[in-house]
N, C-alpha and C positions, 0 to 999 in steps of 0.2 A: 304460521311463519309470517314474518312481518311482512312489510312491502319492499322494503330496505336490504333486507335477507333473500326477498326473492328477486332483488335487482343483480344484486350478486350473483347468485347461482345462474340465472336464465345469459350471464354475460360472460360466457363462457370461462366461469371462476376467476377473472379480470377482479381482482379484492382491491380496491380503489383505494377504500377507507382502512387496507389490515394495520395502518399506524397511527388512526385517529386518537389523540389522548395524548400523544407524542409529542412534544417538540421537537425539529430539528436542532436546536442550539442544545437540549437536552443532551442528544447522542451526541453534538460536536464538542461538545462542553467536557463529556466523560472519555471522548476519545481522545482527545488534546490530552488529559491531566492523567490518562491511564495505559499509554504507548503499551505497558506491559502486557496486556489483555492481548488486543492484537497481535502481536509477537507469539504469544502461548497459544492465542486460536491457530493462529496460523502452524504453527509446531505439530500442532494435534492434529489439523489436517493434512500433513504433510506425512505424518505419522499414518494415518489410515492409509493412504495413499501406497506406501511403501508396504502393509500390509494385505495389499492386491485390493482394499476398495473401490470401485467404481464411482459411486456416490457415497454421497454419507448427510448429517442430519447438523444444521449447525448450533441446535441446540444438544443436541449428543455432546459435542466438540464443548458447551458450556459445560455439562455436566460432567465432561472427563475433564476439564479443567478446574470445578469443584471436588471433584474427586482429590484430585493431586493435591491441591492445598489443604486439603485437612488433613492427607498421610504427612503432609510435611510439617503439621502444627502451625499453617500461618492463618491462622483465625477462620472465624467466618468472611466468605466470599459473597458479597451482595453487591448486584448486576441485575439489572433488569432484563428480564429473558426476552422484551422487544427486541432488543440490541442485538439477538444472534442473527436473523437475518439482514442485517446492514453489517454487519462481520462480513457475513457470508460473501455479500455483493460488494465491497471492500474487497476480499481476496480475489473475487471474479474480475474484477478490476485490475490489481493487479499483477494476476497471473493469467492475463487471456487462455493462454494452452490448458488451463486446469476451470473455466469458463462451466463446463457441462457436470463441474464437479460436486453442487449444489445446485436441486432447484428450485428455483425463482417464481415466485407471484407478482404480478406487476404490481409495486404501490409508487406512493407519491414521495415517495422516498429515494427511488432510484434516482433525482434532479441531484439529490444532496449528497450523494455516493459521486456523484458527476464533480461536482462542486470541490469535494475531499479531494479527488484525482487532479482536478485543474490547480489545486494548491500544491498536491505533491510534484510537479512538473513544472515549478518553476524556477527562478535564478537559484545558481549556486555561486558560491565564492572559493574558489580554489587555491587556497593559501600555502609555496613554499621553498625550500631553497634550493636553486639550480646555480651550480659554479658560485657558490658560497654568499650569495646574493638573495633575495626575497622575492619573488613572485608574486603577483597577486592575477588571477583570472577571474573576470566574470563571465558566467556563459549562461542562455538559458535554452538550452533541448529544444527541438521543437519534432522529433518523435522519440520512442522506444529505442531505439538503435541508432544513433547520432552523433556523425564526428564531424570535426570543422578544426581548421588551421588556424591557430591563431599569432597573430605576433604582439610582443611588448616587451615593457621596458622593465629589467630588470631594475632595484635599489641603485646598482651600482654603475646605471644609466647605460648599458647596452642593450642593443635590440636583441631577443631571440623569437624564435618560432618553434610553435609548437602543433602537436595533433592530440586533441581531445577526441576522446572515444565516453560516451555516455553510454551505459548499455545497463535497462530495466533487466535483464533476465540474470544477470551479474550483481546486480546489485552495487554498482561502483561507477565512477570515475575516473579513469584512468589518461595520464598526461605521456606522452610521448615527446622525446625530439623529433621536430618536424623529419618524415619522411625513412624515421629509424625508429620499427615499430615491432622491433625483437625482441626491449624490454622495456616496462614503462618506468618514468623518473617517480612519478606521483602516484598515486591511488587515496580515491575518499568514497569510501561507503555511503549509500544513497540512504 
């Protein structure tokens, strides 16, 4: 066994280097240009999930995702099988409650999963028409579960207020009239 090999094991399986060969911009690059991946990984483990799994395997999750695209006739599926554990810790990310659902080897990869999350948590633009006028909001979260009051100026130069509700487990957006929060005027999917 190397020296290298037995650095690993003796450190309590702490796999430092399990993404040496890897680029980060690699995985950022194919996760940018392949939303669709994400979305089906996440499908599939949402799927297990609801099939009483406790854990599951997130390369499993690739393979039942290769699976589906050839019953469906959409070609060969190539994906580098590095990529399923930064899936994995992506979903861990962002479904904390579903967190114990994959587990995790420390690599030097988790910064860049950090990185993904600080990008997905920033400004939005809330674009729309209240009382036949145009809205515009900017707002930017500063947790999971986040509302704030905002006021401005409609197109048609009046002031209104409103209550924004940001809510990760929703998956939305949602505008209220300030302080009448029965039903919302807006909604924009996260």
């Amino acid at each position: 066994m190397s020296n290298n090999k037995q650095n690993i094991m003796t450190n309590n399986n702490l796999q430092l280097d399990l993404f040496d060969g890897i680029e980060n911009k690699e995985f950022l690059e194919y996760h940018k240009t392949n939303p669709h991946l994400y979305d089906a990984f996440k499908a599939v483990a949402f799927d297990a999930m609801r099939m009483g799994f406790k854990t599951y395997g997130a390369n499993g999750i690739f393979e039942i995702i290769r699976w589906k695209r050839a019953e469906r006739g959409d070609g060969e599926f190539k994906i580098n099988n590095n990529f399923a554990p930064l899936f994995a810790r992506l979903f861990a990310n962002e479904f904390p409650q579903h967190e114990n659902f994959f587990r995790f080897r420390r690599s030097k990869f988790n910064k860049y999963v950090e990185e993904i999350n600080k990008k997905k948590k920033s400004s939005y633009e809330l674009v729309f028409n209240y009382n036949d006028s145009l809205v515009i909001l900017n707002i930017t979260p500063e947790e999971s579960d986040w509302w704030t009051t905002i006021r401005a100026m409609s197109a048609d130069g009046n002031i209104h207020e409103f209550d924004v509700h940001y809510c990760e487990d929703y998956n939305e957006i949602c505008v209220y009239v300030a302080g009448i929060h029965s039903q919302s005027i807006y909604k924009q999917p996260l």
